[in-house]
C-alpha positions in Angstrom: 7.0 -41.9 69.5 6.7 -41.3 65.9 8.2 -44.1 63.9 9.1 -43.6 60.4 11.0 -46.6 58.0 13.5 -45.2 55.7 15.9 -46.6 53.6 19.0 -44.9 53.4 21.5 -43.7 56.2 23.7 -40.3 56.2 27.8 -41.0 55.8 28.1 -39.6 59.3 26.7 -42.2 61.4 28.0 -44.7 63.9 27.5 -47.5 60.8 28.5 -47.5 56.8 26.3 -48.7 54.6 28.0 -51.7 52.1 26.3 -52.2 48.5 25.9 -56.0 47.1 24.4 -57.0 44.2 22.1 -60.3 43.7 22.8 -61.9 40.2 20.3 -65.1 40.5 23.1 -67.1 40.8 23.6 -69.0 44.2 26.9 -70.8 45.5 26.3 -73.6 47.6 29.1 -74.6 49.5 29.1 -77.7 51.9 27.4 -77.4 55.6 27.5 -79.8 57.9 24.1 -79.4 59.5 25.6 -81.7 63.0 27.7 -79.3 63.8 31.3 -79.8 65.3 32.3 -80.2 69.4 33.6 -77.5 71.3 34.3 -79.8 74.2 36.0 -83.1 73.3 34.9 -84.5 69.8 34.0 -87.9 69.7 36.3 -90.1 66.4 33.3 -92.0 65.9 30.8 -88.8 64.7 29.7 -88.7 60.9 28.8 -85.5 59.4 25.9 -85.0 57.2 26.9 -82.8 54.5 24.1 -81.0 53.0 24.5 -77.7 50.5 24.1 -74.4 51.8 23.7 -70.9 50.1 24.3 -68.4 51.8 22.5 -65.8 49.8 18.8 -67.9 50.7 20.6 -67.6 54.6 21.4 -64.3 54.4 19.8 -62.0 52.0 16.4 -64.0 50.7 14.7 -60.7 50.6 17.2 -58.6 49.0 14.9 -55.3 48.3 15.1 -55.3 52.2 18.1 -56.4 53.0 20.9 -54.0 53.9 24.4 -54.6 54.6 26.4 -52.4 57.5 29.9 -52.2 59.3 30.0 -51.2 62.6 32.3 -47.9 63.2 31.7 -47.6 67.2 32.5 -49.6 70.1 28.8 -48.7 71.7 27.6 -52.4 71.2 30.7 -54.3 72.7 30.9 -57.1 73.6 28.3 -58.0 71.2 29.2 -56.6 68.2 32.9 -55.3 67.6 33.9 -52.3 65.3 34.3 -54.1 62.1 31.3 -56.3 62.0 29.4 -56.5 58.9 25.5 -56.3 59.6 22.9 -58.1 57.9 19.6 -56.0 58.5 16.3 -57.0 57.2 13.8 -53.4 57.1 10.6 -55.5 56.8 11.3 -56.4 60.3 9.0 -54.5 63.0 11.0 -52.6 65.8 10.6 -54.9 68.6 11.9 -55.0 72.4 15.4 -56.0 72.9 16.2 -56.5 69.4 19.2 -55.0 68.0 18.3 -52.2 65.7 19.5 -49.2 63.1 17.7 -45.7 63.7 18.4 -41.9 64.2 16.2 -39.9 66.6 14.8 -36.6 65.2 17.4 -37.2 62.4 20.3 -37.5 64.2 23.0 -40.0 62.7 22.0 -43.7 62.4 23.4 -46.0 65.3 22.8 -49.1 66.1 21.4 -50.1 69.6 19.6 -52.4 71.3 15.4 -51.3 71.4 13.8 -51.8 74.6 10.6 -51.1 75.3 9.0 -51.3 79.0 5.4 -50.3 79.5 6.4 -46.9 80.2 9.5 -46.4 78.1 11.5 -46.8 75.2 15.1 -46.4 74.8 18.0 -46.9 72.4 20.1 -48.5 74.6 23.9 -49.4 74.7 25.5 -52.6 75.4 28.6 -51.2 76.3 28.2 -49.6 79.7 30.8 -46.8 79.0 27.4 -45.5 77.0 24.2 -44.1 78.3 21.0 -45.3 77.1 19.0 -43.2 74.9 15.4 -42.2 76.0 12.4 -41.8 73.5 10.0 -39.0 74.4 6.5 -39.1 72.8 7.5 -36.5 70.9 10.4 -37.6 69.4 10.6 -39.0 66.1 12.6 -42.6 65.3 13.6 -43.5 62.2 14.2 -47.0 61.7 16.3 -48.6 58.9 15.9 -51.7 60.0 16.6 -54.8 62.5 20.2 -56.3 62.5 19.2 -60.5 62.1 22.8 -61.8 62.0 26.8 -60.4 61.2 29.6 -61.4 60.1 32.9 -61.1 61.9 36.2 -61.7 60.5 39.4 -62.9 62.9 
């Protein structure tokens, strides 16, 4: 498998690529690093509060950060049509991490890598999909590795 990073993705892939801009200047808005109960809560808890940005979160290494929305429903139930991305390209392509590439310069898609001692794939994680093999020959290139998302309900 050839591997080639790249840094820009065709308009007909399975993702869309979403500019942002980094000013310098950081919001901070509140965080409260306990976190809250999903069970019962407990009236006597205190929250710390502590100030969060989440451009240092999110995008502290903006010249390889890159912002996507899922347009597929290949990686349900993990991520949903809609989903914004956060990828990081400084990342190495590592098993069972969730990825962007083309192979042989097909569209971009995102998958999940997996890599066995024999193998590597592009795989789904919705089943209605097959998994994608990688022959020796074939060339990937990778954008980058998804690190978080945001999903709006």
């Amino acid at each position: 498998m050839k591997l080639i990073n790249i840094h820009n993705i065709s308009k007909d892939s399975e993702i869309e690529l979403i500019p942002f801009k980094t000013d310098g200047m950081k919001v901070y808005v509140k965080y409260y690093s306990d976190g809250v109960q999903a069970g019962f809560p407990s009236p006597a808890e205190d929250f710390t509060e502590l100030p969060l940005s989440l451009d240092e979160k999110f995008l502290s290494k903006p010249e390889s950060t890159y912002l996507v929305r899922v347009k597929s429903d290949s990686m349900e139930p993990t991520l949903i049509e809609g989903d914004i991305l956060i990828v990081r390209s400084d990342l190495p392509i590592t098993h069972n991490k969730i990825v962007i590439a083309s192979l042989n310069s097909d569209a971009f898609t995102v998958k999940r890598f997996l890599k066995t001692k024999d193998q590597n794939t592009l795989s789904p994680d919705n089943t209605k999909y097959k998994p994608v093999s990688i022959a020796e020959e074939d060339t990937v290139l990778y954008l980058g590795q998804v690190v978080s998302l945001v999903r709006e309900f």
